[in-house]
Backbone as a ProteinNet text record, in pm:
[ID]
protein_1_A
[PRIMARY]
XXXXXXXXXXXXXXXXXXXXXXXXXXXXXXXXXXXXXXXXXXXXXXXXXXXXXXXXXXXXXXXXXXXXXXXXXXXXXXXXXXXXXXXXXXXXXXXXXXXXXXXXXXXXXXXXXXXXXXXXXXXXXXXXXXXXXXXXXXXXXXXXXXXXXXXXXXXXXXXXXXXXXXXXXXXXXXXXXXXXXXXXXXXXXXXXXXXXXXXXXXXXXXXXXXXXXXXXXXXXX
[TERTIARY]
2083.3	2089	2021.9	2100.3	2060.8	1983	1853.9	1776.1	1736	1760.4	1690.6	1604.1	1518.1	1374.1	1420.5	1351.7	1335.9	1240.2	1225.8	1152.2	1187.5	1151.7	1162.9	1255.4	1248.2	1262.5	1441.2	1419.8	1554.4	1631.5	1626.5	1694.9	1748	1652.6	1681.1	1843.4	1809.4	1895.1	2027.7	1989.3	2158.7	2217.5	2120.4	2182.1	2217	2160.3	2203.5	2345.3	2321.3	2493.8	2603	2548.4	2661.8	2724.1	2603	2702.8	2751.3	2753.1	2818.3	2943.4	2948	3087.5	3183	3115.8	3214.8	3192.6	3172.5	3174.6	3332.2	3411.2	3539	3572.1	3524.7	3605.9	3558.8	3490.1	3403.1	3441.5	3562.6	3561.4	3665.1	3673.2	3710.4	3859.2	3982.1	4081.8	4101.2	4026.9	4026.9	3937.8	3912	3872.1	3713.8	3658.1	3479.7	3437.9	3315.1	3269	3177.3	3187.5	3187.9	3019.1	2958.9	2812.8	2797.2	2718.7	2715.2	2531.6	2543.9	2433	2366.3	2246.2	2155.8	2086.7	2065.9	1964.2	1892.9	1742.2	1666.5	1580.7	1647.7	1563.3	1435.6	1379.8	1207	1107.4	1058.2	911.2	814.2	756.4	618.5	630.3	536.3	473.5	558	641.8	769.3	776.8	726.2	695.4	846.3	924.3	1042.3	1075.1	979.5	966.2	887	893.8	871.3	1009.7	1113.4	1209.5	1271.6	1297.8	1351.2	1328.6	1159.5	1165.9	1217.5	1190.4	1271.8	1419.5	1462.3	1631.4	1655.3	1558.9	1571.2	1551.4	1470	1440	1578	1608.6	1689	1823.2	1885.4	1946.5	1951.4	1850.3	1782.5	1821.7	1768.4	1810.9	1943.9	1986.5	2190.3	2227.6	2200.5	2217.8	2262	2213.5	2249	2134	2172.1	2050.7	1978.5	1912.6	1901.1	1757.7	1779.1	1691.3	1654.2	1534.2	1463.3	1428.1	1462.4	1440.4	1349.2	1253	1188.2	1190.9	1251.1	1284.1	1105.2	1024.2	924.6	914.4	1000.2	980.3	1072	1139.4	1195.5	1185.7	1030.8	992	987.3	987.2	1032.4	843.6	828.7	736.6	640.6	507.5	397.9	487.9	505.3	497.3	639.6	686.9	852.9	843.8	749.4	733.3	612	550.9	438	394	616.4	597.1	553.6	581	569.3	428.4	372.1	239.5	243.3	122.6	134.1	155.6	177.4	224.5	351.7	441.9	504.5	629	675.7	785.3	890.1	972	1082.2	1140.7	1012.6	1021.1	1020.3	901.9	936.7	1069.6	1150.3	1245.8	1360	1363.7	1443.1	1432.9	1304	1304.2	1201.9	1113.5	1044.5	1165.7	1217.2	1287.5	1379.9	1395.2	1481.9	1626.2	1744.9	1845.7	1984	1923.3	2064.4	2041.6	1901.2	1851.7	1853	1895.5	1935.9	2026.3	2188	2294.8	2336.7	2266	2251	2255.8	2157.3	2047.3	2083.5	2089.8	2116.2	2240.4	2285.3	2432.5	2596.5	2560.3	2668	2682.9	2567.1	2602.3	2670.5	2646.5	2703.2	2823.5	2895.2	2995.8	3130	3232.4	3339.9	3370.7	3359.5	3377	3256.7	3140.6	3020.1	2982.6	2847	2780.6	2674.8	2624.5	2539.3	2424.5	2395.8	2301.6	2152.7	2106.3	2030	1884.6	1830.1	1684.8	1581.3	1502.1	1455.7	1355.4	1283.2	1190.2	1179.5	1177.6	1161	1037	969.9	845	753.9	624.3	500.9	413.9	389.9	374.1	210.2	200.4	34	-47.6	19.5	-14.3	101	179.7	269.8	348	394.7	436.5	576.1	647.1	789.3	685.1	809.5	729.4	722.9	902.6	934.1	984.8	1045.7	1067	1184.6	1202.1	1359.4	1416.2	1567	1703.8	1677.1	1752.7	1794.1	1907.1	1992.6	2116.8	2156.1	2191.5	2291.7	2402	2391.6	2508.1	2626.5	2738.9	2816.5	2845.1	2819.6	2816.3	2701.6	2595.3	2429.2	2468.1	2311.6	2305.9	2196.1	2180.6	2110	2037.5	1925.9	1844.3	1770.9	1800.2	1712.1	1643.1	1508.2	1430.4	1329.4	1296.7	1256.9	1275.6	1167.7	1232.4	1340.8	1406.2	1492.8	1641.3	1679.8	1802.5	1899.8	1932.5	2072.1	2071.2	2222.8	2271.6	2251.5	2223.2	2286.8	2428.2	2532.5	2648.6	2593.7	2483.9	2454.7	2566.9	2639	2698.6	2658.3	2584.2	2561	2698.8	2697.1	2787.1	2696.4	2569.7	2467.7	2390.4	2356.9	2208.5	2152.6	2007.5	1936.2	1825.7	1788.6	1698.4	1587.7	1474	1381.1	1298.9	1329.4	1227.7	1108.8	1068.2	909.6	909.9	857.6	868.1	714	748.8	676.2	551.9	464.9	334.2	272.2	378.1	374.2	399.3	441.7	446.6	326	318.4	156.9	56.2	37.3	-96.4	-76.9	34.6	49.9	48.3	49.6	102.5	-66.2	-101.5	-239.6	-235.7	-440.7	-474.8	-383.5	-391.8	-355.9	-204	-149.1	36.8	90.3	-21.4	36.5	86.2	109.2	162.4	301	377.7	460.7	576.8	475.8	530.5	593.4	615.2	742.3	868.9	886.4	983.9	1011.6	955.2	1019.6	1124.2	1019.8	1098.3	1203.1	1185.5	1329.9	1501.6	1424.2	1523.9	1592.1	1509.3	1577.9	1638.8	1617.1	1732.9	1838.6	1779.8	1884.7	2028.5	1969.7	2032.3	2047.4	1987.3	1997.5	2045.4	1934.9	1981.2	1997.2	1991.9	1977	2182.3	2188.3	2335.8	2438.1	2351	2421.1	2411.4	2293.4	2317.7	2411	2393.2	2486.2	2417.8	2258.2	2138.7	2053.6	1996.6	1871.5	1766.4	1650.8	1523.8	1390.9	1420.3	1275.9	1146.3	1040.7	954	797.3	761.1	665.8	525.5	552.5	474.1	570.5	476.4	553.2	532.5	462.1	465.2	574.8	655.7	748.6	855.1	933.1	1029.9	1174	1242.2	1335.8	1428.2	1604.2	1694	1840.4	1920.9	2034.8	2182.4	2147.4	2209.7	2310.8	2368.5	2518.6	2603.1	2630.2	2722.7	2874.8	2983	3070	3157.3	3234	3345.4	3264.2	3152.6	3046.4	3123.5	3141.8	3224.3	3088.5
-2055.1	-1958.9	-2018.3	-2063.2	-2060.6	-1971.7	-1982.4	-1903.2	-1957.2	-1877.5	-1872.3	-1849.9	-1920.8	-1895.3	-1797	-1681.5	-1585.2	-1471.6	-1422.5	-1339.6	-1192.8	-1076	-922.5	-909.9	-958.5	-890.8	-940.5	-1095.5	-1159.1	-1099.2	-1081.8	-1007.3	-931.7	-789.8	-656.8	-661.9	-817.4	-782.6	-824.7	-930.5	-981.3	-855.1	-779.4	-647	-523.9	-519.3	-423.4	-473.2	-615.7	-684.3	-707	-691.2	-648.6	-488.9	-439.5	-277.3	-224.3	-311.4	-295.9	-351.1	-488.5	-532.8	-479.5	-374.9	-296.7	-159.6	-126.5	35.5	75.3	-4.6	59.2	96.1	70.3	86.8	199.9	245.6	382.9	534.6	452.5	574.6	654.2	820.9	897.3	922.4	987	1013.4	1050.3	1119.1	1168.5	1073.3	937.5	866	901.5	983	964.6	863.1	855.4	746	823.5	786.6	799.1	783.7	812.4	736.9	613.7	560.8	399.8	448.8	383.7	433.4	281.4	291.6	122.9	173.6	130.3	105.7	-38.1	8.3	-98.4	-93.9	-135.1	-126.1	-226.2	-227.3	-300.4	-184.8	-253.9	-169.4	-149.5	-44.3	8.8	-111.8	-258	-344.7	-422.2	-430.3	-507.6	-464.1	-363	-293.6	-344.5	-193.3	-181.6	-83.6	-40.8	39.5	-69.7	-174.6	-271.5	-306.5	-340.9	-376.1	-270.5	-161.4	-21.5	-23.7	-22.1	6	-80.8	-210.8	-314.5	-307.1	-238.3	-213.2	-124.1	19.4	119	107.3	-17.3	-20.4	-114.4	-238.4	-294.1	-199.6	-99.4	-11.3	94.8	110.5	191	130	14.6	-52	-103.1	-44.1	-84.2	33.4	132.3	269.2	344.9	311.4	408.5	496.6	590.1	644.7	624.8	620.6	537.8	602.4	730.6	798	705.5	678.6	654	786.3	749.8	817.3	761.9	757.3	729.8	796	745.3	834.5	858.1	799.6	851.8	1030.4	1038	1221.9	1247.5	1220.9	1299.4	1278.4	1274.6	1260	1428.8	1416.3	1614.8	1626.5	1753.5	1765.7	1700.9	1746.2	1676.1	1737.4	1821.9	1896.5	1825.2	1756.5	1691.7	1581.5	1491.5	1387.1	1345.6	1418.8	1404.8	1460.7	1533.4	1592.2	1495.2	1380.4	1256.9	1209.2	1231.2	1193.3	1103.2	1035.1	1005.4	855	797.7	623.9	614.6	716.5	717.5	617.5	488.8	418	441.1	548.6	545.5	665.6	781.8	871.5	817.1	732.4	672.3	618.6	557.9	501	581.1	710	792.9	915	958.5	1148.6	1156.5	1037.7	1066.5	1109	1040.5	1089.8	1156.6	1258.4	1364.7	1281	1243.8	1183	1304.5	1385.1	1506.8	1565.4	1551.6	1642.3	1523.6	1366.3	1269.5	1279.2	1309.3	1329.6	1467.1	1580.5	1704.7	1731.5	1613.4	1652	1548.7	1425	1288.1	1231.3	1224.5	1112.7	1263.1	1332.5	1421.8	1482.4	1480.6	1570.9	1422.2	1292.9	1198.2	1139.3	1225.1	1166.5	1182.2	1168.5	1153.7	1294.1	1392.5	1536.8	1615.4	1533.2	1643.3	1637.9	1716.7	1789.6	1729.7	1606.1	1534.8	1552.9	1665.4	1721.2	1673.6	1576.8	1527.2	1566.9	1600.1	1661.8	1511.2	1476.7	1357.8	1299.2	1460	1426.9	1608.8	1619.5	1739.2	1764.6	1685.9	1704.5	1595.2	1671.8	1575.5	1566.9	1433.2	1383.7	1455	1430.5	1431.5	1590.8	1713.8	1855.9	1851.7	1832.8	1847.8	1991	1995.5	2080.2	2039.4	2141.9	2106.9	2064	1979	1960.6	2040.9	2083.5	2213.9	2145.7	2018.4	1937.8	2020.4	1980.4	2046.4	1931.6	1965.9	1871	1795	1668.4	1566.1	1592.5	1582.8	1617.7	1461.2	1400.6	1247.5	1239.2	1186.6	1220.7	1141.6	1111.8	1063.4	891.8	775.3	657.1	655.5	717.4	701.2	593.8	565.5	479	547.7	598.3	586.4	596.3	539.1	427.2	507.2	493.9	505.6	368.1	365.1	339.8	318.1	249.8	269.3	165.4	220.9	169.2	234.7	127.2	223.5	313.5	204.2	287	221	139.3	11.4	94.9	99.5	202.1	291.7	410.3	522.6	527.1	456.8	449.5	555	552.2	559.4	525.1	589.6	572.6	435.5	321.8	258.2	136.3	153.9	74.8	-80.8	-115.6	-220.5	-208.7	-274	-242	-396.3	-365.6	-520.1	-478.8	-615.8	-536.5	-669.1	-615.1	-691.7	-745.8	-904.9	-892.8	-1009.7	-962.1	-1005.7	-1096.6	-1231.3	-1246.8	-1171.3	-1185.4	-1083.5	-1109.8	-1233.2	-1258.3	-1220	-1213.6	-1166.8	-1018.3	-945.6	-850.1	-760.5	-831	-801.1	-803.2	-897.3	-939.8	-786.2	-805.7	-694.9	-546.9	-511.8	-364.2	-351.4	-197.1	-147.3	-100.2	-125	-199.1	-4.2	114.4	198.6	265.2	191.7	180.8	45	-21.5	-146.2	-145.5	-18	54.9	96.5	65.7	14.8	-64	-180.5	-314.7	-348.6	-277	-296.8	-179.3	-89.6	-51.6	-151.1	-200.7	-317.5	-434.1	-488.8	-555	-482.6	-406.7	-297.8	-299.6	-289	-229.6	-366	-506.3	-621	-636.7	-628	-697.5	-586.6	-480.6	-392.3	-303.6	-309.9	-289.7	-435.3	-478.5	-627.3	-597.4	-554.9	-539.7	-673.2	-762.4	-904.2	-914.9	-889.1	-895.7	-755	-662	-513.1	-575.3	-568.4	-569.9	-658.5	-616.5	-720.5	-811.8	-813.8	-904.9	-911.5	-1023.3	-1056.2	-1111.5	-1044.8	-1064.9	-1120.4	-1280.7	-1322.6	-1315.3	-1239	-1183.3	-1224	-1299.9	-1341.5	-1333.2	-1377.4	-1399.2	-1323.2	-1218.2	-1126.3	-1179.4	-1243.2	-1299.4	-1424.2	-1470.6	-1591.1	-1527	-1399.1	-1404.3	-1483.2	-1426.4	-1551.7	-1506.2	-1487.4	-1435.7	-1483.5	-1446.4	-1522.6	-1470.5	-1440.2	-1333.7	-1264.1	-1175.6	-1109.4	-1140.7	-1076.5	-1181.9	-1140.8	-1239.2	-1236.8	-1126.4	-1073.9	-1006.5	-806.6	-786	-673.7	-592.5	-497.2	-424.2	-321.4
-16694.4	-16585.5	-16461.9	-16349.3	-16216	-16178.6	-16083.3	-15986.5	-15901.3	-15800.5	-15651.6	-15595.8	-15573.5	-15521.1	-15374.7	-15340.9	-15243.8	-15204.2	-15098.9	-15100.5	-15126.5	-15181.1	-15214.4	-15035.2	-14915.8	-14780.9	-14771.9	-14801.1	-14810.1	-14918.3	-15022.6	-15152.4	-15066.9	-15039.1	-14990.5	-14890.8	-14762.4	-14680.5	-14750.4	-14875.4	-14932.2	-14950.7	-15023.8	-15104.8	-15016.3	-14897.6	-14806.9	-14737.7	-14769.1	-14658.6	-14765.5	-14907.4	-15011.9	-15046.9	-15019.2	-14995	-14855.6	-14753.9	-14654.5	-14688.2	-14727.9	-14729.2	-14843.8	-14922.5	-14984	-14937.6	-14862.5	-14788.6	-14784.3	-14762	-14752.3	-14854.3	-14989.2	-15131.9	-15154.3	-15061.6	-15067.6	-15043.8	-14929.4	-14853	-14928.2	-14875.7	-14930.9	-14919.7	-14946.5	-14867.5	-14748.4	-14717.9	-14586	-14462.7	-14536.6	-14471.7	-14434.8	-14472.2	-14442.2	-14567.2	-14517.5	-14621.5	-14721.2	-14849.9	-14967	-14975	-15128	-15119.2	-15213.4	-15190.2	-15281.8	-15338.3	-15513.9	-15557	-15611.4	-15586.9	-15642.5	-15714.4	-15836.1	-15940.2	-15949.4	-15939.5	-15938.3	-16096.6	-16167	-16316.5	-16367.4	-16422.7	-16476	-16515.2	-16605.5	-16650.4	-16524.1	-16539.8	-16436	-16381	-16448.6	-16431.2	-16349.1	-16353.7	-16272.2	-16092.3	-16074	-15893.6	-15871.2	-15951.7	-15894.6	-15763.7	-15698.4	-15607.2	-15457	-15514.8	-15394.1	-15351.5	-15407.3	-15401	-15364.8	-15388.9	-15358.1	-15187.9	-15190.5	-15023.4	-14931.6	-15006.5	-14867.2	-14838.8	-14981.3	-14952.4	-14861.1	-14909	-14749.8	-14662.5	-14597.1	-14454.9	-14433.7	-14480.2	-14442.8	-14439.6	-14504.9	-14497	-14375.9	-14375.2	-14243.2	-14128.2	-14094.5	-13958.4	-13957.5	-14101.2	-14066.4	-13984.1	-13984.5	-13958.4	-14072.4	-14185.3	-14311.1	-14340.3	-14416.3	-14434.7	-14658.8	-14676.5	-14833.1	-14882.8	-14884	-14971.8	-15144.8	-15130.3	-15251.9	-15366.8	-15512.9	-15597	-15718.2	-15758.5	-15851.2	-15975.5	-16087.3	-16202.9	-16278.2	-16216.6	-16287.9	-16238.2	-16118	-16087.5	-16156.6	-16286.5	-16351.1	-16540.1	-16538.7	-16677.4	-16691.5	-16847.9	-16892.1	-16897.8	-16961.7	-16969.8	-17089.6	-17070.8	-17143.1	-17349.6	-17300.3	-17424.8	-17492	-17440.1	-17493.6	-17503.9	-17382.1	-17436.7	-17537.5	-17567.2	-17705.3	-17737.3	-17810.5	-17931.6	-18052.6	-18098.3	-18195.7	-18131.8	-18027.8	-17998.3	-17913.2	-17823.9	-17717.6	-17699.9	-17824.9	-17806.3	-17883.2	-17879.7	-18001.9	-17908.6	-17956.1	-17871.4	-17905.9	-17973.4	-18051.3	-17874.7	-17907.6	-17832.7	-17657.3	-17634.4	-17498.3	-17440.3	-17551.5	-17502.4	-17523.4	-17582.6	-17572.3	-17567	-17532.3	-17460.7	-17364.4	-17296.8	-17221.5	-17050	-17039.7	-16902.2	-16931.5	-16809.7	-16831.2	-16750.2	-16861.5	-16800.1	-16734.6	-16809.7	-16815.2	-16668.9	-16656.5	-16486.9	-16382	-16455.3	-16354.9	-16308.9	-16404.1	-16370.3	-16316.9	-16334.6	-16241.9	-16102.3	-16071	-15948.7	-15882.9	-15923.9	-15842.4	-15834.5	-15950.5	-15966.5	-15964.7	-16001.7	-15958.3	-15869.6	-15763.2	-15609.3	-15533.3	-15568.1	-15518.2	-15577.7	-15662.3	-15762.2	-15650.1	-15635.3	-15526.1	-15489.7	-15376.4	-15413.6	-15384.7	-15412.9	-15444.6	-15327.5	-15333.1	-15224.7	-15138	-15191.7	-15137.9	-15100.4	-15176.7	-15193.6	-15331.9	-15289	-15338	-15389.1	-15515	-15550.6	-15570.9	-15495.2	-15481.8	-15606.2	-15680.2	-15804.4	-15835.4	-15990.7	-16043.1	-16102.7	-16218.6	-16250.5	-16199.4	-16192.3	-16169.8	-16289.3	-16338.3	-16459.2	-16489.7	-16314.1	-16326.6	-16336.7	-16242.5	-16288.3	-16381.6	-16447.2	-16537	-16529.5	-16378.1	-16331.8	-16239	-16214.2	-16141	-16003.7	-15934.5	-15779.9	-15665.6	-15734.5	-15604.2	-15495.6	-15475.5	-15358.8	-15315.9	-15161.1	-15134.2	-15138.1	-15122.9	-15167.7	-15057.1	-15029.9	-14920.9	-14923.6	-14774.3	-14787.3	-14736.4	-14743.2	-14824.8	-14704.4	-14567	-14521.2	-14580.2	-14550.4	-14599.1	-14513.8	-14651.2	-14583.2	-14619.6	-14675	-14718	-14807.6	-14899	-15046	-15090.3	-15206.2	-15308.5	-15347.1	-15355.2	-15445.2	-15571.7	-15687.3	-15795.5	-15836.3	-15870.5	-15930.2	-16044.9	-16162.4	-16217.7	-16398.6	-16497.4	-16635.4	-16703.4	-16794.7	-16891.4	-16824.2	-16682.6	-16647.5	-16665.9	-16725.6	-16807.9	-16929.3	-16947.2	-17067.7	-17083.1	-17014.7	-16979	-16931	-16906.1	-16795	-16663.4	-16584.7	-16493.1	-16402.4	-16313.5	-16234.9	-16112.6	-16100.8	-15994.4	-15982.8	-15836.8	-15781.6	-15763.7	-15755.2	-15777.9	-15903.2	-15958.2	-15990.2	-15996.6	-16028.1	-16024.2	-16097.7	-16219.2	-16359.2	-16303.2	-16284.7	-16278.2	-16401	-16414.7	-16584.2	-16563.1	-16625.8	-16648.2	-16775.5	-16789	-16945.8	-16992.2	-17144.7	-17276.7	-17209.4	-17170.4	-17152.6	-17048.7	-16890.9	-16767.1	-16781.1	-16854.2	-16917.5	-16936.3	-17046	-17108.6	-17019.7	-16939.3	-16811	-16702.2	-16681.4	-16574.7	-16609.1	-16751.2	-16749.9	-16820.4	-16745.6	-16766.4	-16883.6	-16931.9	-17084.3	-17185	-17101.1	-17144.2	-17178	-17118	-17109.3	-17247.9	-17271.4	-17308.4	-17506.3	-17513.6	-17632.1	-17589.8	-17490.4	-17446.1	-17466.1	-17474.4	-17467.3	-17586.1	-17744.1	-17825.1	-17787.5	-17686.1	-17610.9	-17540.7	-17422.4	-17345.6	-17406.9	-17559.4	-17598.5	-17694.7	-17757.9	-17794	-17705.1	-17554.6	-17458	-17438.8	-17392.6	-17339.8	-17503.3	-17644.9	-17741.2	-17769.2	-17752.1	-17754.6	-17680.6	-17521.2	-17393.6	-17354.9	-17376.6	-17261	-17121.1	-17092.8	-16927.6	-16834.7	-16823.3	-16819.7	-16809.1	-16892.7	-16873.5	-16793.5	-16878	-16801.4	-16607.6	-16593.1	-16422.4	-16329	-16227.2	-16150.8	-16069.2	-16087.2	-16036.1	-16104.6	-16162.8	-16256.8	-16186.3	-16174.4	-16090.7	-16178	-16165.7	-16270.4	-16155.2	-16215.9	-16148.2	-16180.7	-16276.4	-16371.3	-16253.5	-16104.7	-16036.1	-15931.6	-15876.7	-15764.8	-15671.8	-15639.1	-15474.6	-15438.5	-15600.6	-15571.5	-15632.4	-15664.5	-15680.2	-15700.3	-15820.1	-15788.3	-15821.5	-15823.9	-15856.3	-15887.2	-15954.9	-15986.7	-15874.7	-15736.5	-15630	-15706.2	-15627.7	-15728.5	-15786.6	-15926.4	-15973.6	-15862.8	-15912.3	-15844	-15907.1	-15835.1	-15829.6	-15855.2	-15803.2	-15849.2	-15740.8	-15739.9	-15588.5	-15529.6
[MASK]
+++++++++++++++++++++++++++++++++++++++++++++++++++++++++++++++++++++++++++++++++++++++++++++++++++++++++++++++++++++++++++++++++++++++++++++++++++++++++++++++++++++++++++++++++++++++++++++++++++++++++++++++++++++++++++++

């Protein structure tokens, strides 16, 4: 596997000048433009929300508009995710996030038709309470952006995505000493999902300040 040494700012603008040059495949019958959705996938430890923001600004100064979503605002509650208890990895990697209120709230008001009416985060992990946010309304020609672990294999609707990986040891160093019950989900998800292959950008990240990437694969619309 080829990689490209780059920075998180340069990525952002490849990836903002790759969903421009497919904006037309976007548009609707009636000729308005459609929405385009990015998934930025990696564990916590991976600062997939660094990458998220440089896509929105570079998005931003296209004149788009690219609401950020962080699926950590849509973990269920305390009481669902530890029911099996609070390191349980069977349960992390399959009932801590609420996916059904992903495709509700996020990926079906942007599905071809919908309302564009966007809910940006539902629970807060931390009062373990709804947030109460109001909707974003998405004009048409917007992007996207979800964020986060564990979003390869769902069939998530993204027209991009890009899986940031960490190897096992860079892994381990980076993710805090209390999360790191974790780390046989992580490796669960890469032999089992292999997101590495699911995406349409692979982000080796071992050292965040040198990023490096394999750019889009070809023929990704």
């Amino acid at each position: 596997m080829q990689l490209e040494a780059i920075t998180w700012q340069r990525m952002a603008e490849r990836l903002a000048g790759h969903l421009d040059q497919h904006l037309d495949e976007h548009r609707t019958a009636s000729g308005q433009g459609a929405w385009q959705r990015v998934g930025i996938d990696g564990a916590p430890a991976a600062g997939t929300g660094v990458l998220a923001g440089h896509l929105a600004d570079a998005l931003r100064g296209r004149g788009r508009p690219a609401p950020v979503v962080p699926a950590e605002g849509f973990l269920r509650p305390a009481s669902l995710r530890f029911e099996f208890g609070r390191e349980d990895v069977d349960a992390y990697l399959g009932g801590w996030y609420d996916t059904a209120a992903l495709w509700r709230e996020v990926f079906g008001p942007t599905d071809p038709g919908g309302t564009g009416r966007v809910l940006p985060d539902l629970w807060d992990p931390v009062t373990d309470r709804a947030t109460r946010s109001p909707y974003t309304e998405l004009p048409a020609g917007g992007v996207l952006i979800v964020h986060g672990p564990l979003l390869l294999g769902h069939w998530f609707p993204f027209d991009l995505s890009v899986h940031i990986r960490l190897s096992p040891g860079a892994l381990a160093r980076r993710t805090e000493p209390s999360a790191r019950w974790t780390l046989p989900a992580f490796a669960r998800y890469e032999a089992e999902i292999d997101p590495a292959v699911l995406a349409d950008a692979l982000v080796r990240a071992d050292d965040p300040r040198r990023p490096a990437w394999t750019g889009i694969r070809p023929g990704t619309a």
